[in-house]
C-alpha positions as CSV (number, residue, x, y, z in Angstrom):
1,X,28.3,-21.3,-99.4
2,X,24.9,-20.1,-101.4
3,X,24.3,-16.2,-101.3
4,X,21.5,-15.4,-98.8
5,X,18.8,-13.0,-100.5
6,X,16.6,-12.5,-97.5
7,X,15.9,-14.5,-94.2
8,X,13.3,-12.4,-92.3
9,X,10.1,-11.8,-90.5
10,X,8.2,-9.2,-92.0
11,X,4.6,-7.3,-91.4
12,X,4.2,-6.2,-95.1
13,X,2.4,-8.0,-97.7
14,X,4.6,-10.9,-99.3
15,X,4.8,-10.5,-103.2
16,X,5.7,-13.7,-104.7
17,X,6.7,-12.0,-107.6
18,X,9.0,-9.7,-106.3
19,X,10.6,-12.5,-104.4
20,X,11.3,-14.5,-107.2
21,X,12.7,-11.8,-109.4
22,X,15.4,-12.0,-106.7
23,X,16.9,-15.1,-107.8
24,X,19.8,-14.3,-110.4
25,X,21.9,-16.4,-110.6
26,X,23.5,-17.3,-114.0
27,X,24.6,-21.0,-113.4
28,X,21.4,-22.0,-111.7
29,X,19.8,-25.1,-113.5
30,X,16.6,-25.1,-111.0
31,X,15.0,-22.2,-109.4
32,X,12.2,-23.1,-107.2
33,X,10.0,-20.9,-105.2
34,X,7.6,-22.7,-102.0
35,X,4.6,-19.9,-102.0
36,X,2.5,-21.0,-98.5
37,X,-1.3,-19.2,-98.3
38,X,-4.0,-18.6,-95.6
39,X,-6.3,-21.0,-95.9
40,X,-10.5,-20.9,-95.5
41,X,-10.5,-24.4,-93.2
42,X,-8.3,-26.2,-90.8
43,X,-9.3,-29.3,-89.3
44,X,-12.6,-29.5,-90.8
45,X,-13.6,-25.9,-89.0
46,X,-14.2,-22.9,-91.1
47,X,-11.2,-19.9,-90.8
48,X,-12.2,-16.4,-91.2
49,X,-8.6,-14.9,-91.1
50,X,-5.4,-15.7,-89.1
51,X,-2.7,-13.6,-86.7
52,X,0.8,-14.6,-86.6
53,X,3.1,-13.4,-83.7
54,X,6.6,-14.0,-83.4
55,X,9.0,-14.7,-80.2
56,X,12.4,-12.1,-80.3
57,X,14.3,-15.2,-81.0
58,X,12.3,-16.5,-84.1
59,X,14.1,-13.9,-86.6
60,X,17.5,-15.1,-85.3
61,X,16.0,-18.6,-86.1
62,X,14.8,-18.0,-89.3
63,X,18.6,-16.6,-90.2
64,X,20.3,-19.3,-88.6
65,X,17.8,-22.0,-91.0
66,X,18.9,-19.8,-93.9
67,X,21.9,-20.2,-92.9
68,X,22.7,-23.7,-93.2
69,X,20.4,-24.3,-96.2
70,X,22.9,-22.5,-97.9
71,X,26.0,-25.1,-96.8
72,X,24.0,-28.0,-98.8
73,X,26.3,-28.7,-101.6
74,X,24.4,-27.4,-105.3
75,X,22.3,-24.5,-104.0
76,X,23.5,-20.9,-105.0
77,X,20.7,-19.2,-103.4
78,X,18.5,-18.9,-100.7
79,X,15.6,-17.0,-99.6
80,X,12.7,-17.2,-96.6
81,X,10.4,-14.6,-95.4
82,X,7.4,-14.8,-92.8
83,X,4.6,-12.8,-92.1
84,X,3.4,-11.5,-89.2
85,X,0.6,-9.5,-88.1
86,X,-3.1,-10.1,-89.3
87,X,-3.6,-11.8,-92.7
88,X,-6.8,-12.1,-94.6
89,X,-7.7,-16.1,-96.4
90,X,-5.6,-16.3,-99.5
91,X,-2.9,-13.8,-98.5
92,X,1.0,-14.8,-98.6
93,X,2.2,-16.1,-95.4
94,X,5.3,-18.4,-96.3
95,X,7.7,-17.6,-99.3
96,X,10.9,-19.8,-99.1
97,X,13.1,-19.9,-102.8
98,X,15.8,-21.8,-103.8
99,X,17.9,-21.8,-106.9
100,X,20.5,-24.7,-107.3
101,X,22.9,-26.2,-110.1
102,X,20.4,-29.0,-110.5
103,X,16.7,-30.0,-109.6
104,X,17.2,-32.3,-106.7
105,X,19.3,-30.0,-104.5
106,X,16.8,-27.6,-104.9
107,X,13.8,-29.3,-104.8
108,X,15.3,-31.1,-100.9
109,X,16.5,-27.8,-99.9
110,X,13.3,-26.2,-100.3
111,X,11.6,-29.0,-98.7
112,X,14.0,-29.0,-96.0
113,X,14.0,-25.3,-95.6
114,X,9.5,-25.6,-95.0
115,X,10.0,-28.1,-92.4
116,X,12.4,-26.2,-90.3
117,X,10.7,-22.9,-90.3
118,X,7.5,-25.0,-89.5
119,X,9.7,-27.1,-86.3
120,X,11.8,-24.2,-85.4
121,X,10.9,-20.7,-85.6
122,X,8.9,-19.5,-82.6
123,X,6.1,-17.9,-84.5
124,X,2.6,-18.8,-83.4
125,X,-0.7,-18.1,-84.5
126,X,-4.2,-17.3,-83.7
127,X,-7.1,-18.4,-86.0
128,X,-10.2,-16.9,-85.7
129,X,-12.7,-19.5,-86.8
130,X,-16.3,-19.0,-88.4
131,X,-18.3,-19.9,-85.3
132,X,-16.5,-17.0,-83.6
133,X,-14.0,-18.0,-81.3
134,X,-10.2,-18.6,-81.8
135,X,-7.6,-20.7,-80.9
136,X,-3.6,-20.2,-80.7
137,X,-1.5,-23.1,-81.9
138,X,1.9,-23.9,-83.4
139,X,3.6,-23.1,-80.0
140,X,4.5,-24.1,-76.7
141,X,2.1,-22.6,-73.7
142,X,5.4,-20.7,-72.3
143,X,5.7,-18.6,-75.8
144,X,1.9,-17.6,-76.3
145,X,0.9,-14.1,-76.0
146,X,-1.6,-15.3,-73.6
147,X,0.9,-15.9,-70.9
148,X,2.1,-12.5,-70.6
149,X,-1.0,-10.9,-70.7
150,X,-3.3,-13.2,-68.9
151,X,-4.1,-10.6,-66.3
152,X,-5.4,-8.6,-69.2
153,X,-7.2,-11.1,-71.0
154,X,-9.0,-12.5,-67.6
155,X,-10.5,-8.9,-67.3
156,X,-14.9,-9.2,-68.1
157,X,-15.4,-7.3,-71.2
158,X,-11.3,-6.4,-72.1
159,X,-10.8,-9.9,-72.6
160,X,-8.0,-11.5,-75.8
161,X,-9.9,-9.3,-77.8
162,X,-9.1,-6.1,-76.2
163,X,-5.7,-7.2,-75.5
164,X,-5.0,-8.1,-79.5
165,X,-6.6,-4.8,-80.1
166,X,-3.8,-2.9,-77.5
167,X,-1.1,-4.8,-79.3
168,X,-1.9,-3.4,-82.3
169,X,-2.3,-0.1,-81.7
170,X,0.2,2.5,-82.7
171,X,0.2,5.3,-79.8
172,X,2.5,8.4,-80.0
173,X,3.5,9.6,-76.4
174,X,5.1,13.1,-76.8
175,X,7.5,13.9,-73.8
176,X,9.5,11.5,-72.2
177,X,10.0,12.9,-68.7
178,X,7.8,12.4,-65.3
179,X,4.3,12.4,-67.1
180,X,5.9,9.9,-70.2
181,X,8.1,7.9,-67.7
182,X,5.0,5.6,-66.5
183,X,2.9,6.0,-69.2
184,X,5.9,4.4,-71.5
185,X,6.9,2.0,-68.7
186,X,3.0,0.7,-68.8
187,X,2.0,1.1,-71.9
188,X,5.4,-1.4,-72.7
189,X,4.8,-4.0,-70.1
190,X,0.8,-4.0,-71.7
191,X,2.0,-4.8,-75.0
192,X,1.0,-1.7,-76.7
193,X,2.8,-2.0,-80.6
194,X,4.3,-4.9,-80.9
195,X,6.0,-5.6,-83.9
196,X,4.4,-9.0,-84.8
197,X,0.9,-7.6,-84.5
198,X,1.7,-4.2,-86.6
199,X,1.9,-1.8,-83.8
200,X,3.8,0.7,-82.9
201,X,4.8,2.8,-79.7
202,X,6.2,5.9,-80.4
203,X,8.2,8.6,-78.2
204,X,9.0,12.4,-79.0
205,X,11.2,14.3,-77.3
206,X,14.7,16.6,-77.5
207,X,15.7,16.8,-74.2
208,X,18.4,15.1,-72.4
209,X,18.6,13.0,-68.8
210,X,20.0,15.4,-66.2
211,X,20.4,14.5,-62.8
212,X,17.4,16.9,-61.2
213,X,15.3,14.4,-63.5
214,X,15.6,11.3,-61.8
215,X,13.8,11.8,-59.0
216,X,10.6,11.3,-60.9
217,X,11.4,10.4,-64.8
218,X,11.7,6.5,-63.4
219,X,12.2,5.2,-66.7
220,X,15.2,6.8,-67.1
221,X,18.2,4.8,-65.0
222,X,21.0,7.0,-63.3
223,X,23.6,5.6,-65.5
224,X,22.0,7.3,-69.2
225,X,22.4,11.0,-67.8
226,X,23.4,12.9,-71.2
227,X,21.7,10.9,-73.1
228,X,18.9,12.3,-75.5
229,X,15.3,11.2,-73.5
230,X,14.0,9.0,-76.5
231,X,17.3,6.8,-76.7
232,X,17.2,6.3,-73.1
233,X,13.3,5.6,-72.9
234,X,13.2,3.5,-76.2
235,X,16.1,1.7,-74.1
236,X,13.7,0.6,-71.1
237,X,11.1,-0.2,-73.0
238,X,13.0,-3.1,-75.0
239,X,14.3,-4.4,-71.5
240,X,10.8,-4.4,-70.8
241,X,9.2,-6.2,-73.5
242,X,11.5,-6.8,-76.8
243,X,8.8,-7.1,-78.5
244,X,7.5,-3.9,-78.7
245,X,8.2,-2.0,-82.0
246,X,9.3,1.4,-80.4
247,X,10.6,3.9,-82.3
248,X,12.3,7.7,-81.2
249,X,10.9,10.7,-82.3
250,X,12.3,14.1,-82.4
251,X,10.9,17.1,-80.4
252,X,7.5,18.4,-82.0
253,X,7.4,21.7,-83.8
254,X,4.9,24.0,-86.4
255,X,7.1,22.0,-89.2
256,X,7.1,18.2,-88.1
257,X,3.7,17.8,-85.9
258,X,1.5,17.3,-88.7
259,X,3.5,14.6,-90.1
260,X,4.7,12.7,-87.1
261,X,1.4,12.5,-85.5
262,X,-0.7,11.4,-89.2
263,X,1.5,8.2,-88.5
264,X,0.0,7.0,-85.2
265,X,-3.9,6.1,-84.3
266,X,-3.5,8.3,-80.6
267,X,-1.2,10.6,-79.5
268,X,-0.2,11.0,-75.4
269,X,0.4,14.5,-74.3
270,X,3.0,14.5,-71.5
271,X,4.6,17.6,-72.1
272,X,5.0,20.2,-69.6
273,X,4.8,23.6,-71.2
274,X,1.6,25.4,-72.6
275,X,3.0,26.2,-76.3
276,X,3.7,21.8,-76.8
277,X,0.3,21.4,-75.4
278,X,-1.7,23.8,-77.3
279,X,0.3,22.8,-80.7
280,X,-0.7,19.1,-80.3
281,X,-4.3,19.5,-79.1
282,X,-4.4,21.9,-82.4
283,X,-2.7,19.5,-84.4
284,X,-4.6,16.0,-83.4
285,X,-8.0,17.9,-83.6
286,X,-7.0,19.0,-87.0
287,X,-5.9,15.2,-88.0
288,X,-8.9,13.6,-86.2
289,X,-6.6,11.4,-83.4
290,X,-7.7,11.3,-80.0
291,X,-5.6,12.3,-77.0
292,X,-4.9,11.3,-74.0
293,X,-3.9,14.7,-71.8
294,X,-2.7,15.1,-68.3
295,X,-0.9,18.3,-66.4
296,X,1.2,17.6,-63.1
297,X,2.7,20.5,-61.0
298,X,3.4,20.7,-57.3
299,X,1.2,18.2,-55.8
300,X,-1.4,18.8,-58.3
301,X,-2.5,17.2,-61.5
302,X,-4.9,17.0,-64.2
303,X,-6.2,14.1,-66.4
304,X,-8.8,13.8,-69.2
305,X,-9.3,12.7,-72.9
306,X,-9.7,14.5,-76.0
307,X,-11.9,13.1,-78.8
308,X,-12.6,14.6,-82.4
309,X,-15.6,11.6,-82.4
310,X,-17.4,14.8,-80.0
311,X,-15.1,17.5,-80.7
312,X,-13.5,18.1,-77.4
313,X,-9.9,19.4,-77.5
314,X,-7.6,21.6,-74.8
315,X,-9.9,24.6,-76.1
316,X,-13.0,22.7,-75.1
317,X,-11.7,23.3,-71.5
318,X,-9.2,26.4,-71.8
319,X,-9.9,28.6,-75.2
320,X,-6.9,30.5,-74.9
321,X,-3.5,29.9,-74.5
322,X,-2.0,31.4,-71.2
323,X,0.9,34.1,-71.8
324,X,4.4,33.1,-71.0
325,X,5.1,32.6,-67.7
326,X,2.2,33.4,-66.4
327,X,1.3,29.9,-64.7
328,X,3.1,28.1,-62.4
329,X,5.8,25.4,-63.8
330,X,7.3,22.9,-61.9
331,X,10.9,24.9,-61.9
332,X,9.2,27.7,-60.2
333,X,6.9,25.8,-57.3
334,X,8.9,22.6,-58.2
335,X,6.5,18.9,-58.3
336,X,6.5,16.0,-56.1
337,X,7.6,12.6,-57.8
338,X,5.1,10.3,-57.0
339,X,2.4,13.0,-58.1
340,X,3.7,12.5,-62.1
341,X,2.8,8.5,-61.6
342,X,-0.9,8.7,-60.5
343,X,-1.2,11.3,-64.0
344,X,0.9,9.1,-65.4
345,X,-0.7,5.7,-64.8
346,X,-4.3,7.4,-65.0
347,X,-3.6,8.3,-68.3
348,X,-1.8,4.8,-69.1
349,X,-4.8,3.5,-68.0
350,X,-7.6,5.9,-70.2
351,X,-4.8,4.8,-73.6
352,X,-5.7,1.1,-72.9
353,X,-9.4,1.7,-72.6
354,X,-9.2,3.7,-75.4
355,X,-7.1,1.4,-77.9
356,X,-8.9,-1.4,-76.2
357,X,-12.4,-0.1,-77.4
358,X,-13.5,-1.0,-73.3
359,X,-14.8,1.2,-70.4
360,X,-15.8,4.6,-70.3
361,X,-12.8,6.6,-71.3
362,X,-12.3,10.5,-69.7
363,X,-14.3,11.5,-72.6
364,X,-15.7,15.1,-71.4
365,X,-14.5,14.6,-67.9
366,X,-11.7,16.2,-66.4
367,X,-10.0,14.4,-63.5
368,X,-8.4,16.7,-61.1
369,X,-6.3,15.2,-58.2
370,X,-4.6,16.7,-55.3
371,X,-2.0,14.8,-53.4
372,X,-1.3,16.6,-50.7
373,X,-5.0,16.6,-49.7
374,X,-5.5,13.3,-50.6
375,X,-8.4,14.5,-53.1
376,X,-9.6,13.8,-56.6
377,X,-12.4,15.3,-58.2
378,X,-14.3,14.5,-61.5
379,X,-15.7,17.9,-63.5
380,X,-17.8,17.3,-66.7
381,X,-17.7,19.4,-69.0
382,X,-19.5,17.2,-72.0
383,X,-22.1,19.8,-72.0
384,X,-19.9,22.7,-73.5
385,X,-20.0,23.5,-77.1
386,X,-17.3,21.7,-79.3
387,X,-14.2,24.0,-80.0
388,X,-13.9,25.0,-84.2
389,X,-11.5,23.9,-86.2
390,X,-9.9,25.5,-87.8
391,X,-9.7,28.7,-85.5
392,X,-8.2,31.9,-86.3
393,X,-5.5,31.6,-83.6
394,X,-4.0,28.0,-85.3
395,X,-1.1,29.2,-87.0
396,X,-0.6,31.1,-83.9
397,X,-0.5,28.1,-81.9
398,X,1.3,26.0,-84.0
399,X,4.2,28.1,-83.6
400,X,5.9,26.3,-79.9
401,X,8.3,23.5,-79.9
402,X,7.5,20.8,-77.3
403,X,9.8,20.4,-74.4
404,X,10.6,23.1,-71.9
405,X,14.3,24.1,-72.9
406,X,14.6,26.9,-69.7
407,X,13.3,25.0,-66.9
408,X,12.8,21.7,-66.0
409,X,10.3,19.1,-67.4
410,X,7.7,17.9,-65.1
């Protein structure tokens, strides 16, 4: 059996140098190296640039192809990679190598090796022609992205656009308990960071699933009590879609906010305590990334969205941080379950519009509902000045950790 170098789909630029200075082996007569590009034309039509997505089987695929081009008799190595994501004309989006004993085992191998990928591997793609529109080919109806998301894409104005657009955003969602639970849950099942397109879909938190959580942190199944919060959400989320590149974050703090949220294009505050608010209203204003906010407690909540395109933050409505203890929490006047999925999907909902570039996100509008009344109201507050940054409090308020670690998490 030939030694395997790589068999793998990747979202990275392909280097067909790099990939050929892989190929070492000393007895090899013939190395040969299949480089496939992006092309400016296809069927007489004009290409502007081209989107590969893959199925969760086609890496499996691509091994198993590897795989047995390494049992043909005279070939001592083997390598494949396949983009995915968006890819410009010219750029790399096929390398498959070969080296072999002798010429003709590795020129059929490598020949071989093309076609299967081509037959085989359940990667699709979407080229965007000159005249404007594009078309998915290279894949049955059943595997396109179309099909999942058709409910999406039928919407005036959202459209395949909007939806490519939410699948390749990479959203942070800090706090994984009754505010995260449906904001993760839908923000999954849209197809927010998918790992074909380049996205991501983040989720910081340190706590653990207890049982007093699981009458309202629904993404969190009764069997995963003990488990850290991010392990068990990250956990739903690929039974939801496995294609979603989620990832677990630890808790926020002064030391790690900065860098955690610099790697994400919008951040989700679902946190339940006024120190992990404040520090990442401070911290995404400073960075320049919009968030998505929202507050449940009892059978009241609050919605809205921060953006550093107008300078709003959590000062822009509340300057100062409360003292300790001095608001209700949800331990205290405790919260009723369904309360944390209206916030929650209200804020799933203002993510998509704003990843989406579509409707008019809660941009200098607070939403303010009440349950147990039956009542929302809408407040604008556009008209008040922008909040400074930096202000003299901020390495006062970056000094919390989110996540409430005496009470409860709403």
């Amino acid at each position: 059996m030939a030694t395997i170098l790589q068999a793998d789909l990747t979202n990275k630029p392909l280097d067909p140098a790099r990939f050929e200075a892989n190929f070492t082996a000393p007895t090899a007569g013939c190395q040969l190296v299949f480089i496939g590009r992006v092309r400016n034309h296809d069927q007489g039509r004009g290409v502007e640039a081209i989107t590969y997505s893959a199925h969760p089987d086609a890496a499996g695929e691509l091994q198993q192809i590897a795989s047995e081009a390494s049992a043909v008799p005279g070939v001592q190595e083997v390598a494949v990679l396949h983009r995915v994501g968006h890819l410009s004309i010219g750029e790399v989006a096929v390398l498959a190598g070969v080296s072999a004993a002798h010429r003709r085992a590795a020129f059929s191998t490598v020949s071989w090796l093309i076609d299967a990928v081509k037959d085989r591997v359940p990667v699709w793609k979407k080229q965007v022609f000159s005249e404007g529109d594009a078309v998915w080919s290279n894949v049955d109806t059943d595997f396109q992205p179309q099909s999942r998301y058709a409910a999406h894409c039928a919407i005036p104005g959202f459209g395949a656009s909007g939806q490519d657009r939410v699948m390749s955003a990479k959203v942070l969602v800090v706090g994984a308990g009754g505010l995260g639970s449906p904001i993760i849950a839908y923000l999954a099942a849209a197809g927010v960071g998918l790992s074909a397109a380049g996205g991501a879909l983040g989720i910081a938190d340190g706590d653990t699933v207890s049982l007093s959580n699981l009458g309202r942190q629904v993404i969190h199944p009764f069997n995963r009590q003990g488990e850290l919060k991010t392990a068990s959400a990250a956990a739903t989320v690929r039974a939801l879609n496995p294609e979603v590149n989620v990832s677990a974050e630890p808790s926020l703090d002064a030391q790690n906010a900065a860098a955690i949220i610099s790697r994400y294009d919008l951040v989700v505050d679902a946190t339940d305590t006024f120190a992990s608010k404040y520090l990442i209203s401070d911290t995404c204003a400073k960075l320049s990334r919009p968030l998505v906010w929202g507050s449940a407690v009892g059978t009241n909540f609050e919605v809205s969205v921060f953006s550093p395109a107008v300078g709003t933050c959590l000062r822009t409505l509340y300057p100062t941080q409360p003292p300790p203890a001095s608001t209700p929490d949800s331990a205290t006047v405790g919260i009723l379950g369904p309360v944390c999925g209206q916030a929650g999907s209200l804020m799933a909902t203002e993510v998509l519009k704003m990843v989406a570039g579509w409707g008019e996100p809660l941009i200098g509008r607070l939403v303010i509902g009440d349950a147990r009344r039956g009542k929302w109201n809408v407040v604008d507050y556009s008209t008040r000045a922008a909040a400074q940054f930096p202000n003299p409090n901020y390495s006062e308020t970056l000094s919390g950790e989110t996540g409430d670690r005496k009470g409860e998490k709403s």
